[in-house]
CHARMM-style PDB file with segment names, atoms N, HN, CA, C and O in Angstrom:
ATOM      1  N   UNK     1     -68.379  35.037  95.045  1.00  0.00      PROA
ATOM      2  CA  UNK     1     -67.026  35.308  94.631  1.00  0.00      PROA
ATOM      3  C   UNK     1     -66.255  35.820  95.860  1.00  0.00      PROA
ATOM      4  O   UNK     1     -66.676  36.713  96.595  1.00  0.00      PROA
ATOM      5  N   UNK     2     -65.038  35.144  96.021  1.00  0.00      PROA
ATOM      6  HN  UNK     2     -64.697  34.418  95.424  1.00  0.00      PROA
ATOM      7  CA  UNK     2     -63.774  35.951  97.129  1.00  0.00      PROA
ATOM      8  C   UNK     2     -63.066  36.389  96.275  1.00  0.00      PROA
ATOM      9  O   UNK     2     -62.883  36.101  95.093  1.00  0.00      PROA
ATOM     10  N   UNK     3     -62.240  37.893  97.666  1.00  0.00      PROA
ATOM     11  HN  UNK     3     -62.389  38.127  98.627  1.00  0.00      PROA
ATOM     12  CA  UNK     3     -61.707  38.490  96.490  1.00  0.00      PROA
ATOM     13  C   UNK     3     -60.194  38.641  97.816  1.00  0.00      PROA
ATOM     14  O   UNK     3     -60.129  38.444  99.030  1.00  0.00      PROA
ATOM     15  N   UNK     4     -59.608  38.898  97.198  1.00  0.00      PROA
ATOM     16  HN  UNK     4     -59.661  39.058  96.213  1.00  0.00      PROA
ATOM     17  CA  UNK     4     -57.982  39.561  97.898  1.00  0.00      PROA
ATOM     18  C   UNK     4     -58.300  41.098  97.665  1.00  0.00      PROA
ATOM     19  O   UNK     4     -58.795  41.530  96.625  1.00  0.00      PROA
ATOM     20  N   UNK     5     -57.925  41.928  98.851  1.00  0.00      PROA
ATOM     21  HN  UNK     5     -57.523  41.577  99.697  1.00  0.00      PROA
ATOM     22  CA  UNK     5     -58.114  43.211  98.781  1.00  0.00      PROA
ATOM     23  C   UNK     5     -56.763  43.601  98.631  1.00  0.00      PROA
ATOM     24  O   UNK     5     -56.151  42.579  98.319  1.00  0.00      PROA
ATOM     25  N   UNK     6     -55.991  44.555  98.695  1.00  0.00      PROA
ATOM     26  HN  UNK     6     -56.488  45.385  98.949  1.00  0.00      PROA
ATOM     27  CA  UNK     6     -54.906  45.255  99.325  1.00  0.00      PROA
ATOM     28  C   UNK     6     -54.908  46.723  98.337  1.00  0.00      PROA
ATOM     29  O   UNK     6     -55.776  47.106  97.553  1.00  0.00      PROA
ATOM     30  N   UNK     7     -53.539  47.390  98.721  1.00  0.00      PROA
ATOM     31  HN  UNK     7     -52.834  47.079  99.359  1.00  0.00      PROA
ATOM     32  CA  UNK     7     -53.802  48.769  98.658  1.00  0.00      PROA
ATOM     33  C   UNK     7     -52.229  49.200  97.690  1.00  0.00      PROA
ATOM     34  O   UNK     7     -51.133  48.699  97.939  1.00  0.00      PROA
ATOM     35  N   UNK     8     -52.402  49.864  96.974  1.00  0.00      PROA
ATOM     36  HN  UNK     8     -53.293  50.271  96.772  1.00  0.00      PROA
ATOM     37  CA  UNK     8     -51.002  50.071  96.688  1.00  0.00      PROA
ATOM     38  C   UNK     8     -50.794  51.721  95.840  1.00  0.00      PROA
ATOM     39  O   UNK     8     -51.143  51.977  94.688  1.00  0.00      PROA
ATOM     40  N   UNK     9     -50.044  52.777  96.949  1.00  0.00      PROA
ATOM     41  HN  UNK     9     -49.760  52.570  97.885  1.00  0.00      PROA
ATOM     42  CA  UNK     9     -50.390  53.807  97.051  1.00  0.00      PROA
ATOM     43  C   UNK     9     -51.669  53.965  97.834  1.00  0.00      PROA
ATOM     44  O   UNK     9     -51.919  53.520  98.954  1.00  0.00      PROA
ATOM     45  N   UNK    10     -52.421  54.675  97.044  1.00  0.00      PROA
ATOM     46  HN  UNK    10     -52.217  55.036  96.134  1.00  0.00      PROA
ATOM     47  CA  UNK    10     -53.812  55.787  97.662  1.00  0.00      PROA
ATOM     48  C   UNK    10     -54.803  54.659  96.766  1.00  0.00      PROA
ATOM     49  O   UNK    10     -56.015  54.765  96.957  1.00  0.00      PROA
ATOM     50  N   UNK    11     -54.407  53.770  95.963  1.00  0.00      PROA
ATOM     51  HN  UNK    11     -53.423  53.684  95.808  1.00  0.00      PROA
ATOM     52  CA  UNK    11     -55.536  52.966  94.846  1.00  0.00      PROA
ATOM     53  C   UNK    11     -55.806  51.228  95.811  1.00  0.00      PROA
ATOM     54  O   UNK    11     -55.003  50.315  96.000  1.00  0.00      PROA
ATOM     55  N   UNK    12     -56.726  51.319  96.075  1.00  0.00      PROA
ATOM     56  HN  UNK    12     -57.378  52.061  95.922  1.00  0.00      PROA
ATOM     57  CA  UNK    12     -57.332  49.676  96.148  1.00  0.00      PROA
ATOM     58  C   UNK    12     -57.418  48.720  94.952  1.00  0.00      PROA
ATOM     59  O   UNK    12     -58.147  48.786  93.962  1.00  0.00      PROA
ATOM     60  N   UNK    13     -56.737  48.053  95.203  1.00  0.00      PROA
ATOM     61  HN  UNK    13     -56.145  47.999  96.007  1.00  0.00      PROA
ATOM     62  CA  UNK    13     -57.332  46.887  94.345  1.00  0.00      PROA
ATOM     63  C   UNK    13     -57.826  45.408  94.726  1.00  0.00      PROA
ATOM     64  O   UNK    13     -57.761  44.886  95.839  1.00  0.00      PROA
ATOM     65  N   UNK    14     -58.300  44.891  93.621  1.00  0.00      PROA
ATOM     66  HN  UNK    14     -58.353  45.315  92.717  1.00  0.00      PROA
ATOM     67  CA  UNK    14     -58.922  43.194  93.975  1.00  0.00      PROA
ATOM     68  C   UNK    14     -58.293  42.047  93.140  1.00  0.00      PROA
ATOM     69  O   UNK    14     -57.825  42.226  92.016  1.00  0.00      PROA
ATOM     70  N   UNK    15     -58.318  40.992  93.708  1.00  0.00      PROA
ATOM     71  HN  UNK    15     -58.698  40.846  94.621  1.00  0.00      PROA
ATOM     72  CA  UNK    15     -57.987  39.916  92.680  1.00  0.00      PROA
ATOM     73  C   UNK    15     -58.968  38.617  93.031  1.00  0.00      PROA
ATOM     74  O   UNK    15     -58.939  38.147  94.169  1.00  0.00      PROA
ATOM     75  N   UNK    16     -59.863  38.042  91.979  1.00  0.00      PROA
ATOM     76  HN  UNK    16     -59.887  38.423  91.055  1.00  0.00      PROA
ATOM     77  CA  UNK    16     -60.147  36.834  92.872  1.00  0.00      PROA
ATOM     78  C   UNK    16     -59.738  36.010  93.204  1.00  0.00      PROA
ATOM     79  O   UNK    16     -58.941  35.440  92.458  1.00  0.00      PROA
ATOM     80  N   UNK    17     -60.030  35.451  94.510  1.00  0.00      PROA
ATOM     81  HN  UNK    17     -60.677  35.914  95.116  1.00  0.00      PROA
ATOM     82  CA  UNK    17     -58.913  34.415  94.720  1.00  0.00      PROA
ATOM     83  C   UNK    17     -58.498  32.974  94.003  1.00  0.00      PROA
ATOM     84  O   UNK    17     -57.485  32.282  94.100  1.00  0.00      PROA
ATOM     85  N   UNK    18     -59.483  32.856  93.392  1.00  0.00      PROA
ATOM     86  HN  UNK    18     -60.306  33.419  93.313  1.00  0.00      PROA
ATOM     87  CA  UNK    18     -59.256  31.670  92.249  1.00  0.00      PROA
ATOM     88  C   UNK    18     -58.007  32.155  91.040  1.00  0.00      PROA
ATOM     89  O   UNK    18     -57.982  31.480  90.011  1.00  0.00      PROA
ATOM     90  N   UNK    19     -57.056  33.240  91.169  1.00  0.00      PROA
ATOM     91  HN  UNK    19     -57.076  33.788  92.005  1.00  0.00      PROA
ATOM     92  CA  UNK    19     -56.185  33.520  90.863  1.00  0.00      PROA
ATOM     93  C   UNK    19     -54.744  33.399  91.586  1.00  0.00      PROA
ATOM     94  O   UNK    19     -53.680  33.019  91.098  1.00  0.00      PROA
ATOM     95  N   UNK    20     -54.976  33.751  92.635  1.00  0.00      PROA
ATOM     96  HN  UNK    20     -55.840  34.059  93.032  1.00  0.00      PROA
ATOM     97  CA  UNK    20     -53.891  34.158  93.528  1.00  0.00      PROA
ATOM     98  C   UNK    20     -53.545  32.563  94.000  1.00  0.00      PROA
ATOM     99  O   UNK    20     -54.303  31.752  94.532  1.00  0.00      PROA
ATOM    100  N   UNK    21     -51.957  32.395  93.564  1.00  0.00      PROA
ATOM    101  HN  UNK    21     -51.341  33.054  93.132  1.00  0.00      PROA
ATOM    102  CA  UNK    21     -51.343  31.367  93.986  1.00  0.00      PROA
ATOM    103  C   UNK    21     -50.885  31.458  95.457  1.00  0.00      PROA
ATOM    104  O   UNK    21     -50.433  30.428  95.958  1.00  0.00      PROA
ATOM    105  N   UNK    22     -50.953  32.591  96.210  1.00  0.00      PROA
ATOM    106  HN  UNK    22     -51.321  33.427  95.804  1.00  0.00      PROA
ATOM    107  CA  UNK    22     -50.705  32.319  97.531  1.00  0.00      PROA
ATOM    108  C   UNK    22     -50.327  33.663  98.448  1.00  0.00      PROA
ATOM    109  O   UNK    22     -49.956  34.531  97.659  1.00  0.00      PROA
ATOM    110  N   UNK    23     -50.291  34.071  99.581  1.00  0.00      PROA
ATOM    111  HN  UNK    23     -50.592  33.366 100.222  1.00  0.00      PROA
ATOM    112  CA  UNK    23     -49.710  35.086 100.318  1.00  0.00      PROA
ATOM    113  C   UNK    23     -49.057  34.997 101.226  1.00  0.00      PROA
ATOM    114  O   UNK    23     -49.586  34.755 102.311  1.00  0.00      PROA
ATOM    115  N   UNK    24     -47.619  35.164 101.114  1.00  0.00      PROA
ATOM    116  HN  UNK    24     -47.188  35.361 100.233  1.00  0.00      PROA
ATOM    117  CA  UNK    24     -46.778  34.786 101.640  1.00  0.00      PROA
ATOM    118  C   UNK    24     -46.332  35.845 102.499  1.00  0.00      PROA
ATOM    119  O   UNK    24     -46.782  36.971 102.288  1.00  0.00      PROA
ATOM    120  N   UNK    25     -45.217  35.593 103.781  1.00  0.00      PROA
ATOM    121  HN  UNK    25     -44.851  34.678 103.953  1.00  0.00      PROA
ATOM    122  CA  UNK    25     -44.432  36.955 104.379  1.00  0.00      PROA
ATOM    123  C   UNK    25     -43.042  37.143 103.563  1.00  0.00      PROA
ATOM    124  O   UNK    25     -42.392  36.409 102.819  1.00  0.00      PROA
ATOM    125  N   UNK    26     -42.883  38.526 104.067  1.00  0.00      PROA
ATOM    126  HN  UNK    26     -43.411  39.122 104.671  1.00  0.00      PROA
ATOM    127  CA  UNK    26     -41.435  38.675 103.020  1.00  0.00      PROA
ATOM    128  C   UNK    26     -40.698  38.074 103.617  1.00  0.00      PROA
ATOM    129  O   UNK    26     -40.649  37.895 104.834  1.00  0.00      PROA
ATOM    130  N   UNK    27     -39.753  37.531 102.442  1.00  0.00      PROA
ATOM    131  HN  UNK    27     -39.793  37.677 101.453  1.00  0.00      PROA
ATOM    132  CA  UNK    27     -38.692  37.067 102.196  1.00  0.00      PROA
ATOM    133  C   UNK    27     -37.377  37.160 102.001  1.00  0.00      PROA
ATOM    134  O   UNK    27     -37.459  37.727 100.911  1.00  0.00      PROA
ATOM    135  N   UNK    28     -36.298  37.065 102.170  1.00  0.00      PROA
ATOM    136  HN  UNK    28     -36.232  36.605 103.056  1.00  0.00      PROA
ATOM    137  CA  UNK    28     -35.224  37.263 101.284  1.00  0.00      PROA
ATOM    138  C   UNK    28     -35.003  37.772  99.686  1.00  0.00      PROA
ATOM    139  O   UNK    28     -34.908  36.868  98.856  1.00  0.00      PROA
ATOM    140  N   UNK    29     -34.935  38.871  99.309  1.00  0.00      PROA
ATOM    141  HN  UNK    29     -35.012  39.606  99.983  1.00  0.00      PROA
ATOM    142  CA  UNK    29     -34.803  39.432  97.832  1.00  0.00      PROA
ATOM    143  C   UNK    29     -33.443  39.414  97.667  1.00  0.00      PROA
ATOM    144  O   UNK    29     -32.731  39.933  98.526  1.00  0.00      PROA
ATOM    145  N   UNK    30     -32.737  38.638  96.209  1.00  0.00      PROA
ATOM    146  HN  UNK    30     -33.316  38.216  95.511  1.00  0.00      PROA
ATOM    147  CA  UNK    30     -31.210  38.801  96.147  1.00  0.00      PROA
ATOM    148  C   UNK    30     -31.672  39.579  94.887  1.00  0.00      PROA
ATOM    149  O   UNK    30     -32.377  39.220  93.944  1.00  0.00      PROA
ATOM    150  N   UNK    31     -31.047  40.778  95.167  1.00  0.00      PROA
ATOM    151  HN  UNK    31     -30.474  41.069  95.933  1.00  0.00      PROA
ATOM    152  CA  UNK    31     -31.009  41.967  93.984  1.00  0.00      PROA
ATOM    153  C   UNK    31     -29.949  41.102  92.620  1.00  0.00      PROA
ATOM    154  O   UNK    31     -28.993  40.343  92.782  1.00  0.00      PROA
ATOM    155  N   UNK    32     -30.576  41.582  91.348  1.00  0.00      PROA
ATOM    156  HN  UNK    32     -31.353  42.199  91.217  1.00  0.00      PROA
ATOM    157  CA  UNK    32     -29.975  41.559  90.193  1.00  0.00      PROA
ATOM    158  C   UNK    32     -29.749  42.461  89.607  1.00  0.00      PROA
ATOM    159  O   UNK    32     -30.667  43.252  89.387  1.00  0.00      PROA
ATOM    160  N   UNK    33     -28.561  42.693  89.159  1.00  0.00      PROA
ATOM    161  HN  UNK    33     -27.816  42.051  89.337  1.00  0.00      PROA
ATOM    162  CA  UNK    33     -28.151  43.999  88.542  1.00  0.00      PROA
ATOM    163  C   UNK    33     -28.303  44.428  87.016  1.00  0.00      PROA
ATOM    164  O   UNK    33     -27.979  45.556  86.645  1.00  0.00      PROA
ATOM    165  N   UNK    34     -28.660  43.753  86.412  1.00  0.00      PROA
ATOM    166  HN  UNK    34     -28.923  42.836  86.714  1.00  0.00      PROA
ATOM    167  CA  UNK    34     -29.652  44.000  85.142  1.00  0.00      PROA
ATOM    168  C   UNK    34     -31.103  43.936  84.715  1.00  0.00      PROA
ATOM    169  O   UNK    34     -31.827  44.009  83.722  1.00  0.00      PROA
ATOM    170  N   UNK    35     -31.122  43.727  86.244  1.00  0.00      PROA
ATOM    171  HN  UNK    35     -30.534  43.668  87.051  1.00  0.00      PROA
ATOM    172  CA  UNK    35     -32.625  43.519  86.336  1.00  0.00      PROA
ATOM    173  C   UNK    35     -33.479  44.739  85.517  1.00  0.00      PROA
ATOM    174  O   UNK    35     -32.763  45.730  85.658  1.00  0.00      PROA
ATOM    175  N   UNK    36     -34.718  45.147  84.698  1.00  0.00      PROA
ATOM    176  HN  UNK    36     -35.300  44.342  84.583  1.00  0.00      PROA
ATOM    177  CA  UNK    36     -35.301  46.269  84.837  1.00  0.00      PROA
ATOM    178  C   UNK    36     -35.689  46.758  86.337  1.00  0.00      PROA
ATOM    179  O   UNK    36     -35.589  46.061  87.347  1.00  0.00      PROA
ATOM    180  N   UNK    37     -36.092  47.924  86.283  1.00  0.00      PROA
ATOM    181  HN  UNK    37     -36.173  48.489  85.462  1.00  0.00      PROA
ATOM    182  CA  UNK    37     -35.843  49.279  87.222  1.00  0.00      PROA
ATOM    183  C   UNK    37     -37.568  48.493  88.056  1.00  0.00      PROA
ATOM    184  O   UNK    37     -37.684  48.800  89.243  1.00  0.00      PROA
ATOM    185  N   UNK    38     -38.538  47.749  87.573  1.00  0.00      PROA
ATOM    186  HN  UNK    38     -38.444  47.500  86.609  1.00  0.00      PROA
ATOM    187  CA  UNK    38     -39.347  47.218  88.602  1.00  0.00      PROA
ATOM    188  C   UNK    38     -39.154  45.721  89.041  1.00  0.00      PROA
ATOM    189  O   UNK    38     -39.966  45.129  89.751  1.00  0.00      PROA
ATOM    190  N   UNK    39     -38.205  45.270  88.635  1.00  0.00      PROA
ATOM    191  HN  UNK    39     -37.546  45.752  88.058  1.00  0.00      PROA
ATOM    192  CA  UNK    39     -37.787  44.252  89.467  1.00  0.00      PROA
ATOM    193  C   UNK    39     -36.967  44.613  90.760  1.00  0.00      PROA
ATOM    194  O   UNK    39     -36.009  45.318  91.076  1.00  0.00      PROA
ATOM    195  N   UNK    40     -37.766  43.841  91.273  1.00  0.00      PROA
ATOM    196  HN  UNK    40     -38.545  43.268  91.017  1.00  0.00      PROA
ATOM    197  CA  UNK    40     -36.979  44.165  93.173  1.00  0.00      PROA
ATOM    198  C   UNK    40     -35.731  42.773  93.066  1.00  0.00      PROA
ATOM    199  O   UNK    40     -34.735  42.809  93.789  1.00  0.00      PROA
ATOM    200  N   UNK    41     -35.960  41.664  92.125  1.00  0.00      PROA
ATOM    201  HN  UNK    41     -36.769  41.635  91.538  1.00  0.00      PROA
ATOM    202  CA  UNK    41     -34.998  40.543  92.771  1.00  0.00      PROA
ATOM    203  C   UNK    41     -35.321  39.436  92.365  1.00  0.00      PROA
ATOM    204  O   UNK    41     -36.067  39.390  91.387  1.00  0.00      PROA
ATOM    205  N   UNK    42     -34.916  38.349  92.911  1.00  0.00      PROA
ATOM    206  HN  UNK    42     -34.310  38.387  93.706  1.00  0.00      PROA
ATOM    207  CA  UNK    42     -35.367  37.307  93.124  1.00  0.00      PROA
ATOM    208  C   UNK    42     -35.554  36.393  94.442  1.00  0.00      PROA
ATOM    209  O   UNK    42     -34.764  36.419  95.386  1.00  0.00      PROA
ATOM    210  N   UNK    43     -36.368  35.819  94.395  1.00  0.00      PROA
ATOM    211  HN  UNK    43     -37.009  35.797  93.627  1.00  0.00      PROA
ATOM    212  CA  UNK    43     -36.551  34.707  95.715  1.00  0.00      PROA
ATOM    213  C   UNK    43     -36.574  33.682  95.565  1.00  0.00      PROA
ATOM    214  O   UNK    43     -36.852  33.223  94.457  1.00  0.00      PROA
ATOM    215  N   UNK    44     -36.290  32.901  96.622  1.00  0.00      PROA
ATOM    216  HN  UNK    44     -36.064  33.273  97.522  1.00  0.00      PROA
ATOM    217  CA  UNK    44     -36.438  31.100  96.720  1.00  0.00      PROA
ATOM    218  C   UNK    44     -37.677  30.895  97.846  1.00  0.00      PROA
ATOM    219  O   UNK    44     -37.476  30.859  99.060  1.00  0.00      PROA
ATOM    220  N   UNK    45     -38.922  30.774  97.239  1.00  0.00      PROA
ATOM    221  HN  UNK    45     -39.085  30.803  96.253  1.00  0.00      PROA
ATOM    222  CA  UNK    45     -40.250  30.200  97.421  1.00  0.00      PROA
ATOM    223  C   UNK    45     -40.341  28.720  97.491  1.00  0.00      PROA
ATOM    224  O   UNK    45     -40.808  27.985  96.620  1.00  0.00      PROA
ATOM    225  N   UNK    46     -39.795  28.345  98.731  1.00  0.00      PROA
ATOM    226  HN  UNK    46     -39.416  28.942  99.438  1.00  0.00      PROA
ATOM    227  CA  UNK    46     -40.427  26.929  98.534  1.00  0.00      PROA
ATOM    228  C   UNK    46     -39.406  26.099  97.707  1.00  0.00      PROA
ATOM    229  O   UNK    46     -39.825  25.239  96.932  1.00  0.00      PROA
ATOM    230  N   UNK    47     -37.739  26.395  97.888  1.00  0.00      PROA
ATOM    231  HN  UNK    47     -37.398  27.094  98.518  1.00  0.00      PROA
ATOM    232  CA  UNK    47     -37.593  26.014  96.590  1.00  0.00      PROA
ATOM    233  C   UNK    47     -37.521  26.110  95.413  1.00  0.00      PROA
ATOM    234  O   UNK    47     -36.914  25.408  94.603  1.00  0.00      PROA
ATOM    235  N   UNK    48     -38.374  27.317  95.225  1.00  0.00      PROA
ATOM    236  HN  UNK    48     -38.866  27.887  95.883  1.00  0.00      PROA
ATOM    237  CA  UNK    48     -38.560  27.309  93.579  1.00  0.00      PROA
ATOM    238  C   UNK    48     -37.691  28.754  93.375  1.00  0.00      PROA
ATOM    239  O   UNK    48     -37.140  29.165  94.397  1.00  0.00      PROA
ATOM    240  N   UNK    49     -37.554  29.411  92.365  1.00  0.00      PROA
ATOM    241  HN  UNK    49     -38.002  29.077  91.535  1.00  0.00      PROA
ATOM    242  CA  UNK    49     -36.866  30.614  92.238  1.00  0.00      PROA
ATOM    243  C   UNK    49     -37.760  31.180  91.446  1.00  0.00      PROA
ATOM    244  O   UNK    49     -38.112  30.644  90.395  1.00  0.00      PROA
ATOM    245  N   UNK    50     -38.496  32.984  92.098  1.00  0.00      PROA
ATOM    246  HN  UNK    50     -38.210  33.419  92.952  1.00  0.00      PROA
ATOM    247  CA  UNK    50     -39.189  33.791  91.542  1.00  0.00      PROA
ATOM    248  C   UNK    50     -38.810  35.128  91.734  1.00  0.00      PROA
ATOM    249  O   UNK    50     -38.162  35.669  92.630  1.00  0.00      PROA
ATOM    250  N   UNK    51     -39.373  35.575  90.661  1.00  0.00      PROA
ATOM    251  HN  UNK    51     -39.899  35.135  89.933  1.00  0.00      PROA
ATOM    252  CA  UNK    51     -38.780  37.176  89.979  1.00  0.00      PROA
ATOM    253  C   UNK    51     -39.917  37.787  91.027  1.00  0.00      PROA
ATOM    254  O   UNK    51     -41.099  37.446  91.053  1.00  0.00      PROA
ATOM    255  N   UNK    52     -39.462  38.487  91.636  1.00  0.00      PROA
ATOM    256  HN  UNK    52     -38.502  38.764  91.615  1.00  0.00      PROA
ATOM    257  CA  UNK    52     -40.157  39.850  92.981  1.00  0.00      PROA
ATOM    258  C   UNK    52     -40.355  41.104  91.805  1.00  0.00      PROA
ATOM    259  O   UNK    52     -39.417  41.644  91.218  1.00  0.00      PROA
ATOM    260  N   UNK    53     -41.584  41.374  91.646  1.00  0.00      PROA
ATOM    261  HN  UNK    53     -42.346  40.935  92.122  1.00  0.00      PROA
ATOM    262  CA  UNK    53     -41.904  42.938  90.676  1.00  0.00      PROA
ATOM    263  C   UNK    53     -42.450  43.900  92.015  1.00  0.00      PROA
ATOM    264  O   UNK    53     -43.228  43.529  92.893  1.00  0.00      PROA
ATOM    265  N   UNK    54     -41.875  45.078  91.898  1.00  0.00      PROA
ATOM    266  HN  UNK    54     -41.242  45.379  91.184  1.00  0.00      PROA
ATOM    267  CA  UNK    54     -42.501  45.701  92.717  1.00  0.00      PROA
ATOM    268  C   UNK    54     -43.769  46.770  91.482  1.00  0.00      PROA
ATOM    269  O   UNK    54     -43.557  47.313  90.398  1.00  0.00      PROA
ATOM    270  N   UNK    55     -44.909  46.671  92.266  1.00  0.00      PROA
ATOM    271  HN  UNK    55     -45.080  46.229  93.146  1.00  0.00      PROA
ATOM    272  CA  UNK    55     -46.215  46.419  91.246  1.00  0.00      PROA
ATOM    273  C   UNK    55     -46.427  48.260  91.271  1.00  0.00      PROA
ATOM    274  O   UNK    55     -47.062  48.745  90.335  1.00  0.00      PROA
ATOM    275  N   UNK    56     -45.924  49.116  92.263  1.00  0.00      PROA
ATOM    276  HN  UNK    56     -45.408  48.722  93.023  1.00  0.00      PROA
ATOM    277  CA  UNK    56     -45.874  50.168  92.503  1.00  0.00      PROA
ATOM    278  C   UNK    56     -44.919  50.624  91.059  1.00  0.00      PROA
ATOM    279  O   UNK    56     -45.573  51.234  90.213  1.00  0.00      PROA
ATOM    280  N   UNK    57     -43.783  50.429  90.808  1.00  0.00      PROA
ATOM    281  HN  UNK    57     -43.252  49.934  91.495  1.00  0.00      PROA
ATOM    282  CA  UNK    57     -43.075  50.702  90.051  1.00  0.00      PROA
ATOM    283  C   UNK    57     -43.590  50.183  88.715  1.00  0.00      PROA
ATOM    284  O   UNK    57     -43.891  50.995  87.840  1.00  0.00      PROA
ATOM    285  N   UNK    58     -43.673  49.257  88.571  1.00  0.00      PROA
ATOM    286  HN  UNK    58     -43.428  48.597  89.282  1.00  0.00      PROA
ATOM    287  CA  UNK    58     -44.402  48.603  87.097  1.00  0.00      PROA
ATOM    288  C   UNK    58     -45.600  49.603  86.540  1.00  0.00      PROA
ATOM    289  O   UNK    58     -45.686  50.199  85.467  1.00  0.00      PROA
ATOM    290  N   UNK    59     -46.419  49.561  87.585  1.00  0.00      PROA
ATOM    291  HN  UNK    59     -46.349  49.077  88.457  1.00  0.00      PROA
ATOM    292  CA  UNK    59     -47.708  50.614  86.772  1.00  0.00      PROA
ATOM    293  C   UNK    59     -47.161  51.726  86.952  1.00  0.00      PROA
ATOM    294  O   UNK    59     -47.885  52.664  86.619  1.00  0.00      PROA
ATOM    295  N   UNK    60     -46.497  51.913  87.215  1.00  0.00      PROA
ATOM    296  HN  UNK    60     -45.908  51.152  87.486  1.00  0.00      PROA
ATOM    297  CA  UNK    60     -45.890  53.969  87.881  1.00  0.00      PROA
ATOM    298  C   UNK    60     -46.442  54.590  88.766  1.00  0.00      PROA
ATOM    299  O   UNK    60     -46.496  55.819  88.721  1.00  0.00      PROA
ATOM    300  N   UNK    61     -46.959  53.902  89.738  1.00  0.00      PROA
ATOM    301  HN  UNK    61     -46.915  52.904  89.774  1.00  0.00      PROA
ATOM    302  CA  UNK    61     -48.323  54.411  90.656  1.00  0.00      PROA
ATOM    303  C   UNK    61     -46.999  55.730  91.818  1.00  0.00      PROA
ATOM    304  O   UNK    61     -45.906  55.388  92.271  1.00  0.00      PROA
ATOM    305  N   UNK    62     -47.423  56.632  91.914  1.00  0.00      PROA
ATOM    306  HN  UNK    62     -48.310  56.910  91.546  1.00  0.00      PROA
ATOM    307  CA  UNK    62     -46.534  57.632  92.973  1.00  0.00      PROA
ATOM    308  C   UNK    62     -47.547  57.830  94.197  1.00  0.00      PROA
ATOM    309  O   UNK    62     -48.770  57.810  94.062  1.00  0.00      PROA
ATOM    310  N   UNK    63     -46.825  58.040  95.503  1.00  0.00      PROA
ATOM    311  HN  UNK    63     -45.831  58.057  95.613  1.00  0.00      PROA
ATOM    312  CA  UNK    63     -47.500  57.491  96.423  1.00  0.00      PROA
ATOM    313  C   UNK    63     -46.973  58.720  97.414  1.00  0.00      PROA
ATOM    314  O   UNK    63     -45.795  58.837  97.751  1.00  0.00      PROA
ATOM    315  N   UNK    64     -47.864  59.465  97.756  1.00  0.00      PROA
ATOM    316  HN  UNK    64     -48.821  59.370  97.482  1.00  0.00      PROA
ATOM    317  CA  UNK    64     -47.110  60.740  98.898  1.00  0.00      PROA
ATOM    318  C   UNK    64     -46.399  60.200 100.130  1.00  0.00      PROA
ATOM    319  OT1 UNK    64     -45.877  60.975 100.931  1.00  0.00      PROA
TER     320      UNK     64
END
């Protein structure tokens, strides 16, 4: 099994990679203003248009 590591806050996590559609560099985020409070935005991926969650905010993770 492969796995994707990364870190968010002080917590590690994994995903296998037979999940992960891809890892990209940041991008352009165009903020939406009704967005909920863990949406960062949206992006144009390739073309395509995707909702940016910031994953810190979604779980509530607080980070010194």
């Amino acid at each position: 099994m492969q796995v994707v590591i990364f870190n968010i806050g002080k917590e590690k996590y994994a995903l296998e990679t037979r999940i992960v559609h891809g890892i990209e560099k940041m991008m352009n985020i165009t903020k939406v203003p009704t967005a909920p409070y863990y949406v960062s935005g949206l992006a144009n991926l390739r073309g395509n248009i995707i909702s940016v969650i910031d994953l810190k905010k979604y779980l509530n993770i607080i980070s010194n």
